[in-house]
VEXSEVO-874607 format. One record per residue: residue in one letter; x, y, z of N, C-alpha, C, O in turn; residue number from 1. Coordinates in Angstrom, 1 decimal. Layout:
// VEXSEVO-874607
residu:A n.px:X n.py:Y n.pz:Z ca.px:X ca.py:Y ca.pz:Z c.px:X c.py:Y c.pz:Z o.px:X o.py:Y o.pz:Z num:NUM $
...
This chain:
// VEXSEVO-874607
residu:X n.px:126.8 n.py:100.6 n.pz:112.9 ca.px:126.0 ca.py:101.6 ca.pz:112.3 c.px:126.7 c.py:102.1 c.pz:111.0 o.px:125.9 o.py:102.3 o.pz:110.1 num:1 $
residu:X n.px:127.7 n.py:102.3 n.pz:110.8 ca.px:128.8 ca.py:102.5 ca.pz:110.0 c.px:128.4 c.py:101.9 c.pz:108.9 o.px:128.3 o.py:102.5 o.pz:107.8 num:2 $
residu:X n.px:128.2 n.py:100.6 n.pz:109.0 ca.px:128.5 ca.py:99.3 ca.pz:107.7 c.px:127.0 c.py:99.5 c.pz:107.4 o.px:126.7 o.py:99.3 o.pz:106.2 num:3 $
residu:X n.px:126.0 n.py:99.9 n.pz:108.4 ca.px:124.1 ca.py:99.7 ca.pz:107.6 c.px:124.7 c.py:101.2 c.pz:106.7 o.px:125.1 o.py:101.0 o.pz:105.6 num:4 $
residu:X n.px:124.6 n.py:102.3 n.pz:107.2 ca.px:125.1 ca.py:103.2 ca.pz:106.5 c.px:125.5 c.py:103.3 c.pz:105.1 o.px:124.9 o.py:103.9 o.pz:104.2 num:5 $
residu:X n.px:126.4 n.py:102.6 n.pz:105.1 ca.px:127.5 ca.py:102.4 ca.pz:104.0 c.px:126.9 c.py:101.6 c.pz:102.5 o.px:127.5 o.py:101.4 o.pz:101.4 num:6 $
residu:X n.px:125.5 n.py:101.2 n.pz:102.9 ca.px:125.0 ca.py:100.3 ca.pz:101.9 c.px:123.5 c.py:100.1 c.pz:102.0 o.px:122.7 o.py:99.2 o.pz:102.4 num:7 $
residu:X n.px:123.2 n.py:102.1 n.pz:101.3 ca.px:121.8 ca.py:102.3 ca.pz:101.5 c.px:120.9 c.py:101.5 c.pz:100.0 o.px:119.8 o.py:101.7 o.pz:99.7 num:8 $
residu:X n.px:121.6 n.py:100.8 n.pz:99.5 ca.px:120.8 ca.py:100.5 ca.pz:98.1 c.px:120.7 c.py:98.5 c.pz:98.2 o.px:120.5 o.py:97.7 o.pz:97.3 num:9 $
residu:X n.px:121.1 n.py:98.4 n.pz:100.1 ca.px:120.7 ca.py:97.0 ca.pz:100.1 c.px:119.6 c.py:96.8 c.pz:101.2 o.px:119.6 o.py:97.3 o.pz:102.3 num:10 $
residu:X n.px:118.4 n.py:95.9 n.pz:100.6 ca.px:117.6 ca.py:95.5 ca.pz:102.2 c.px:118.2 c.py:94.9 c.pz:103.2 o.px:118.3 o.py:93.7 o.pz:103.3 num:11 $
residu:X n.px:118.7 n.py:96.1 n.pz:104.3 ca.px:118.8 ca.py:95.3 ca.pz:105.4 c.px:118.4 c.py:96.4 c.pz:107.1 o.px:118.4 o.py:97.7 o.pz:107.0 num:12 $
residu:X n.px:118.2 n.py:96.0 n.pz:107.8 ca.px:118.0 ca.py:96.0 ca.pz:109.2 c.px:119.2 c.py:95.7 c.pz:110.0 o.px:120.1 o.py:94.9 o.pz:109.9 num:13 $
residu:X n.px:118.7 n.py:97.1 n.pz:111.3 ca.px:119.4 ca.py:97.3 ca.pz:111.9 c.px:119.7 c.py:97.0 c.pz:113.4 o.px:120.4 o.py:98.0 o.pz:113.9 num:14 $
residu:X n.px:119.5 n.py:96.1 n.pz:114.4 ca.px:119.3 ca.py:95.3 ca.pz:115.4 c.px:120.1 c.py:95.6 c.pz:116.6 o.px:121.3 o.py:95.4 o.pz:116.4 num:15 $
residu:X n.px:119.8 n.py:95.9 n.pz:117.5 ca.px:120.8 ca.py:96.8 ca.pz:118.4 c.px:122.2 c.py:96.8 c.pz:118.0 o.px:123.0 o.py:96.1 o.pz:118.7 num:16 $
residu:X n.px:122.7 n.py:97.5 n.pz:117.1 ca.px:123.7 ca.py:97.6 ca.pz:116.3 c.px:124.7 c.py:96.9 c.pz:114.9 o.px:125.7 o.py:97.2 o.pz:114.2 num:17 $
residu:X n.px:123.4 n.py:95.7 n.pz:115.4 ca.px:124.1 ca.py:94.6 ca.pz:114.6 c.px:123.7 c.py:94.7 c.pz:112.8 o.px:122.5 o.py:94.8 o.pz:112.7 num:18 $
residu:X n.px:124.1 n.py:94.6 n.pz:111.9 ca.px:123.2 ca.py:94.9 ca.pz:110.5 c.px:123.2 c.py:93.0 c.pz:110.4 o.px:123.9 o.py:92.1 o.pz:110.8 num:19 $
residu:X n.px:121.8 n.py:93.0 n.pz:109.6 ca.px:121.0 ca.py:91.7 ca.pz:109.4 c.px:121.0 c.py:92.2 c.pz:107.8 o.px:120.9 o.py:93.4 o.pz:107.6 num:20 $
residu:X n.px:121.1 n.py:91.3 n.pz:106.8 ca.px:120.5 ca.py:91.2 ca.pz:105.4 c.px:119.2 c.py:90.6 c.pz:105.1 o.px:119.1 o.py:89.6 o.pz:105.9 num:21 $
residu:X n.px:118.2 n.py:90.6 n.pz:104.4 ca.px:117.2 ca.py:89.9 ca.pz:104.0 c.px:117.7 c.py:88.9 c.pz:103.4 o.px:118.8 o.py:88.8 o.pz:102.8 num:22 $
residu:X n.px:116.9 n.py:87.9 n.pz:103.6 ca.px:116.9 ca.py:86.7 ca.pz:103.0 c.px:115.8 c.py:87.1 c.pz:101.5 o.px:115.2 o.py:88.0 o.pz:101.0 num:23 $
residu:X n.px:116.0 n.py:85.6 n.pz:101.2 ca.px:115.0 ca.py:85.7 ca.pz:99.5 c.px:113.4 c.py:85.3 c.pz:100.1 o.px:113.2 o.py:84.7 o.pz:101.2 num:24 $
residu:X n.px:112.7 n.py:85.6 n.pz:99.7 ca.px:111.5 ca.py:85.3 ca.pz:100.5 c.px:110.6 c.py:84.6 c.pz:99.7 o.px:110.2 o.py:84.9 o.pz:98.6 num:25 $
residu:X n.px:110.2 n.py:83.4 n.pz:100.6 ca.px:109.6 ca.py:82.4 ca.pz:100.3 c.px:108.0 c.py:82.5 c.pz:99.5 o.px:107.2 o.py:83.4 o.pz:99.8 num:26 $
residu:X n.px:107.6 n.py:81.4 n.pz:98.7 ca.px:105.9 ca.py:81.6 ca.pz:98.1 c.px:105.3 c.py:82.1 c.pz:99.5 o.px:104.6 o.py:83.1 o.pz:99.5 num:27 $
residu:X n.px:105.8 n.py:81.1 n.pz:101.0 ca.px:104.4 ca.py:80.9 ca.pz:101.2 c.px:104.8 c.py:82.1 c.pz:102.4 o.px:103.8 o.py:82.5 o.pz:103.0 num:28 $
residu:X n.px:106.0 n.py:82.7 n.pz:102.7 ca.px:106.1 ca.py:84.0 ca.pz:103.5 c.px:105.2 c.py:85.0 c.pz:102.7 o.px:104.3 o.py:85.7 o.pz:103.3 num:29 $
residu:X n.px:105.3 n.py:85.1 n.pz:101.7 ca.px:104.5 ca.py:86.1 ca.pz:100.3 c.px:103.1 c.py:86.3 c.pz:100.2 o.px:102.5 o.py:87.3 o.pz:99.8 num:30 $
residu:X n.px:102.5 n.py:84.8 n.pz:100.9 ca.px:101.1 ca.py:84.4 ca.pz:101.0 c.px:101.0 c.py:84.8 c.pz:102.2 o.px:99.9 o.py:85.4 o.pz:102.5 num:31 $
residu:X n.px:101.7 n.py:84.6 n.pz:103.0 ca.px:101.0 ca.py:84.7 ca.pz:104.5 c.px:100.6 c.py:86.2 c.pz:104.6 o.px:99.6 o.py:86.8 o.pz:105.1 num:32 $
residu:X n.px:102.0 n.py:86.8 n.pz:103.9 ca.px:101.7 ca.py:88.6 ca.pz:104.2 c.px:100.7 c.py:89.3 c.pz:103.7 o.px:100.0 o.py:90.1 o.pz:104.2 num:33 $
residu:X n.px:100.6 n.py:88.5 n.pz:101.9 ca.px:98.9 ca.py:89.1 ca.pz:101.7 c.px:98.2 c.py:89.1 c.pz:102.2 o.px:97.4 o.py:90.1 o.pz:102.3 num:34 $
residu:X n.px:97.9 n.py:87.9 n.pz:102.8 ca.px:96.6 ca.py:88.1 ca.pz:103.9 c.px:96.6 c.py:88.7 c.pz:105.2 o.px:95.6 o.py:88.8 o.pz:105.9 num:35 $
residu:X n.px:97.9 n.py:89.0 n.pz:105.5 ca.px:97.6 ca.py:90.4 ca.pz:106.7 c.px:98.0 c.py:91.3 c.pz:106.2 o.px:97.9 o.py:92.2 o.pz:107.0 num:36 $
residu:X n.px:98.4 n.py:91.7 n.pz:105.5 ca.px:98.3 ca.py:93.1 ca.pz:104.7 c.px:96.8 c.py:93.4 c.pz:104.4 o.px:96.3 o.py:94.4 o.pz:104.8 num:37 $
residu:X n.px:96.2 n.py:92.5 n.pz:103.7 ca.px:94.8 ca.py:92.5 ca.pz:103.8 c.px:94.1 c.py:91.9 c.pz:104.6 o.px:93.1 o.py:91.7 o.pz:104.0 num:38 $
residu:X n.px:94.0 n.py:91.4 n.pz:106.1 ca.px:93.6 ca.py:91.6 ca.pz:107.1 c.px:93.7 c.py:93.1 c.pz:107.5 o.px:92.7 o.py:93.8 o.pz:107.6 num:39 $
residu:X n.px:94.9 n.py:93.7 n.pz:107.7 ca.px:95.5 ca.py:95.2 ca.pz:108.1 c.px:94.4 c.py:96.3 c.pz:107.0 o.px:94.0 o.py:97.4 o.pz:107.3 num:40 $
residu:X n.px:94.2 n.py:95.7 n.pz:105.9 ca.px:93.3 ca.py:96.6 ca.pz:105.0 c.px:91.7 c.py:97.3 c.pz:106.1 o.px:91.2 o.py:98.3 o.pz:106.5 num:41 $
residu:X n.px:91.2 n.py:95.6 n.pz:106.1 ca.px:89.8 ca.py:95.4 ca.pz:106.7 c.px:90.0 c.py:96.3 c.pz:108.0 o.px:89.3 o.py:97.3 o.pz:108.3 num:42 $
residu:X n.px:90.9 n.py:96.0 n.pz:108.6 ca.px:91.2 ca.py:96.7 ca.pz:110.2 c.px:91.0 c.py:97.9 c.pz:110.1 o.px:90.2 o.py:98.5 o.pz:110.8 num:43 $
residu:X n.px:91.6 n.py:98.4 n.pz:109.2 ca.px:92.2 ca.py:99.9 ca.pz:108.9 c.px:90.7 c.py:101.1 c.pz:108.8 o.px:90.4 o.py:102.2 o.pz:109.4 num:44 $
residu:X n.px:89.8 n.py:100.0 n.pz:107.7 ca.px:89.0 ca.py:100.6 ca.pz:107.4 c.px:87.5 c.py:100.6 c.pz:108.4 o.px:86.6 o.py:101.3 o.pz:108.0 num:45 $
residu:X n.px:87.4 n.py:100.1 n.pz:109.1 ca.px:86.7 ca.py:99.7 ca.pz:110.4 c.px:87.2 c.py:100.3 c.pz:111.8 o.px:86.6 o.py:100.2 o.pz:112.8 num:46 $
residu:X n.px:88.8 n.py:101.0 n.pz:111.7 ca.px:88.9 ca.py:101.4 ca.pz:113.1 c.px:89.5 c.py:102.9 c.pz:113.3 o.px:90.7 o.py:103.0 o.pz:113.1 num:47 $
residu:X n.px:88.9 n.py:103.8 n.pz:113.5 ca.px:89.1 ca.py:105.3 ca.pz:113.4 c.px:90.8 c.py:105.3 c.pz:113.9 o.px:91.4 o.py:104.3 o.pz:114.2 num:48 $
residu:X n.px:91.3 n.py:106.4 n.pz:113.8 ca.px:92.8 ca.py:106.9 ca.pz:114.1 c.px:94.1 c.py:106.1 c.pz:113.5 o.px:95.2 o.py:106.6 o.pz:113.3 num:49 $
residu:X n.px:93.8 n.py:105.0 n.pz:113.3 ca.px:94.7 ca.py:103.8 ca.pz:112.4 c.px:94.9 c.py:103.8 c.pz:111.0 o.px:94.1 o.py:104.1 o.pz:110.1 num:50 $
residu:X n.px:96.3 n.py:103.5 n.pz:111.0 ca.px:96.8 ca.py:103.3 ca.pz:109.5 c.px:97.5 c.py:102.4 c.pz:109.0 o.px:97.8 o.py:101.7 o.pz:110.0 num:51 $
residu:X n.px:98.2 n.py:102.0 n.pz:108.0 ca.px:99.0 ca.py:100.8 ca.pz:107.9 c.px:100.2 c.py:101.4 c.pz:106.9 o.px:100.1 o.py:102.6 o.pz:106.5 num:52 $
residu:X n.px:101.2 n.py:100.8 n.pz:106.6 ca.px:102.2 ca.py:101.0 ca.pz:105.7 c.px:103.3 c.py:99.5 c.pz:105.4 o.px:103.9 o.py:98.8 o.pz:106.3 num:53 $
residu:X n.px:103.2 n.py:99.3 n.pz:104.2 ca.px:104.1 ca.py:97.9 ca.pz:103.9 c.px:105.7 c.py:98.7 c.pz:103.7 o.px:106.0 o.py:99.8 o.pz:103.2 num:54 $
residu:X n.px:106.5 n.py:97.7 n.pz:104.0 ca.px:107.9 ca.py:98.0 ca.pz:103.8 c.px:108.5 c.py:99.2 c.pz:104.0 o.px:109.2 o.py:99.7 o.pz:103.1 num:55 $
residu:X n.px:108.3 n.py:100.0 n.pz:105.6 ca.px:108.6 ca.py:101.1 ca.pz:105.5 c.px:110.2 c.py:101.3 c.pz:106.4 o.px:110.9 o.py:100.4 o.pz:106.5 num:56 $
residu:X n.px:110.4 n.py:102.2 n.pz:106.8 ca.px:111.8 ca.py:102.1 ca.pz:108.0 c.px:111.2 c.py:102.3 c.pz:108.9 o.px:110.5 o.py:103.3 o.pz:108.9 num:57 $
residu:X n.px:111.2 n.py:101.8 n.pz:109.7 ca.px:110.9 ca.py:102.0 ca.pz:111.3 c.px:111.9 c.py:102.5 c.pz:112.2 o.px:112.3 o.py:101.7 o.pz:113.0 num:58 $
residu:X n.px:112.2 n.py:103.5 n.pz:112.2 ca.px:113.8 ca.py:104.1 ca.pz:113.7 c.px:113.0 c.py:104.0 c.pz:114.7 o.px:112.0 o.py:104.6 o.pz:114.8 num:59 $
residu:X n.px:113.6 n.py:102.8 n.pz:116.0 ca.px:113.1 ca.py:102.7 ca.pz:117.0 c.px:114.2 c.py:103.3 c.pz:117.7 o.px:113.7 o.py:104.3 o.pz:118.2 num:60 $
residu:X n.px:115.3 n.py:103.3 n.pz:117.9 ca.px:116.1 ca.py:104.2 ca.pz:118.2 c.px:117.3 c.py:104.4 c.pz:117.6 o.px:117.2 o.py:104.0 o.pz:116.5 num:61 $
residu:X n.px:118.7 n.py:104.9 n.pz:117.9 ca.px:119.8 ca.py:105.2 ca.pz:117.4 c.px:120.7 c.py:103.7 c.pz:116.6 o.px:121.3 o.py:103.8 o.pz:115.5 num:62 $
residu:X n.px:120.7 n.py:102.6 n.pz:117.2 ca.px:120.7 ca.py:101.2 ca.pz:116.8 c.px:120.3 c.py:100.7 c.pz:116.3 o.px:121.0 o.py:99.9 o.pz:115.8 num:63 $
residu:X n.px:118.5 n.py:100.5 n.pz:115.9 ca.px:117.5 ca.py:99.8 ca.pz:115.5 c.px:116.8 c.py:100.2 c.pz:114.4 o.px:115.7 o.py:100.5 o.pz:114.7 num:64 $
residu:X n.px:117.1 n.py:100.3 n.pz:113.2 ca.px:116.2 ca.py:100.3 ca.pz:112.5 c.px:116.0 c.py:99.5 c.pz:111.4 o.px:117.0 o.py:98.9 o.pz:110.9 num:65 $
residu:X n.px:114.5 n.py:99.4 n.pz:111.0 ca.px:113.7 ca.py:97.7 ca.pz:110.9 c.px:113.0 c.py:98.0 c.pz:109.9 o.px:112.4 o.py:99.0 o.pz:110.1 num:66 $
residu:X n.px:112.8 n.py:97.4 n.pz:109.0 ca.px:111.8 ca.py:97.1 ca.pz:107.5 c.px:110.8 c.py:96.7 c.pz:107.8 o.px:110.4 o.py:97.3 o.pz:106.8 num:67 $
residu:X n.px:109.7 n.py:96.2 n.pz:108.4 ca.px:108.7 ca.py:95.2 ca.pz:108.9 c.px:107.9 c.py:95.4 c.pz:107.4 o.px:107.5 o.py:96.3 o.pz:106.8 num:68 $
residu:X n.px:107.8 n.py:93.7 n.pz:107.2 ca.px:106.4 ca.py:93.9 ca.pz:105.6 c.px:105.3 c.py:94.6 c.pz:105.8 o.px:104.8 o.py:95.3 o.pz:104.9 num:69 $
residu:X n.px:104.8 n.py:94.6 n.pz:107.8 ca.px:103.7 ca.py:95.7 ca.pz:107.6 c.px:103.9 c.py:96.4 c.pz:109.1 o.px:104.5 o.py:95.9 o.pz:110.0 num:70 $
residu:X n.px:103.3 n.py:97.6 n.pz:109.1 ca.px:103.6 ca.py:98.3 ca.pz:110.5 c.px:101.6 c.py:98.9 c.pz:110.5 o.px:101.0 o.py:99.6 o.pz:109.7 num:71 $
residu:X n.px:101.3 n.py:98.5 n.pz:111.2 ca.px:100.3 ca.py:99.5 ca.pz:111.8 c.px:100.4 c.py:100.5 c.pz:113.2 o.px:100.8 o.py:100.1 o.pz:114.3 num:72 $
residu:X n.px:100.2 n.py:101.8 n.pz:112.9 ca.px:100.1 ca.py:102.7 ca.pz:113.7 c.px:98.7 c.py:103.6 c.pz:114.1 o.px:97.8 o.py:103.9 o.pz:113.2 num:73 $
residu:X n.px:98.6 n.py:104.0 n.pz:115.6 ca.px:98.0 ca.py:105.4 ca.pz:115.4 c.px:98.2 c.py:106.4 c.pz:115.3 o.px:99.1 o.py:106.9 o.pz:116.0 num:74 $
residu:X n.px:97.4 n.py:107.2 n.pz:114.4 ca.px:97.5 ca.py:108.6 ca.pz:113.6 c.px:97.7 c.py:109.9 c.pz:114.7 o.px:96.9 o.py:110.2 o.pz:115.6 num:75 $
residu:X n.px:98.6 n.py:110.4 n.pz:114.5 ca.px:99.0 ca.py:111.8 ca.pz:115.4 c.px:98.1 c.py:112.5 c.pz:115.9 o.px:98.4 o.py:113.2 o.pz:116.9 num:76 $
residu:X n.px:96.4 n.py:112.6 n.pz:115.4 ca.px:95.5 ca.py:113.5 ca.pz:115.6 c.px:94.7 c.py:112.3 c.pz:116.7 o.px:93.8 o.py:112.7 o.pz:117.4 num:77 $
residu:X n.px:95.1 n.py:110.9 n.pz:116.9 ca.px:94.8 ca.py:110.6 ca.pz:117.7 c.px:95.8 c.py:109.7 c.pz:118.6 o.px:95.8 o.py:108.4 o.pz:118.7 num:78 $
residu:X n.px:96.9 n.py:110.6 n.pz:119.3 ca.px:97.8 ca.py:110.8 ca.pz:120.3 c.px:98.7 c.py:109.5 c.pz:119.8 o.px:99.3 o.py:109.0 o.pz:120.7 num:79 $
residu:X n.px:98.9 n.py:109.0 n.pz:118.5 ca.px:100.1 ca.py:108.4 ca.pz:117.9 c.px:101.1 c.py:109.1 c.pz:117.3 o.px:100.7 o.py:110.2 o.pz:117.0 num:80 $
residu:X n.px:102.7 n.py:108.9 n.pz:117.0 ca.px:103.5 ca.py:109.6 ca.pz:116.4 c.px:104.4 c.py:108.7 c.pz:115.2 o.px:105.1 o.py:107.7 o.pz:115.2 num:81 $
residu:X n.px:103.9 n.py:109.7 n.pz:114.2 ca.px:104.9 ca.py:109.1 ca.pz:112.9 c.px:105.9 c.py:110.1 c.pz:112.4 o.px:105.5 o.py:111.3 o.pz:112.4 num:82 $
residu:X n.px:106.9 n.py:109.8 n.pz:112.0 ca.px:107.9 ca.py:110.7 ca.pz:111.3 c.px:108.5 c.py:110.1 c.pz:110.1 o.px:109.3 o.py:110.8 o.pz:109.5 num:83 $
């Protein structure tokens, strides 16, 4: 936890305590995401209480915290929790 800490100005994740770095990311990782990012767009807008966010922090707990390219959640007004 110490060492993710220590080096808030680099992309990396936090894995039950372990720190991971990003790798360089490929054309076709880049391609695939657009199109679920924009899949996640179409979803978004078609399904009440849902929302999306690209490249956010996710704290799953005191150990874990994770970049994901995309996170969909439900919205707090309908019994989801974001912070």
């Amino acid at each position: 936890m110490l060492r993710y800490e220590a080096m808030p100005d680099v992309k990396a994740e936090l894995v039950d305590g372990e720190v991971f770095t990003a790798s360089p990311v490929s054309w076709s990782h880049g391609s695939s995401n657009s199109d679920l990012i924009t899949w996640a767009g179409v979803y978004k807008s078609q399904t009440p209480g849902v929302d999306r966010a690209e490249n956010v922090t996710v704290l799953l707990d005191d150990n874990t915290v994770l970049q994901p390219d995309l996170v969909m959640v439900e919205l707090p007004e309908f019994g989801g929790k974001i912070e």
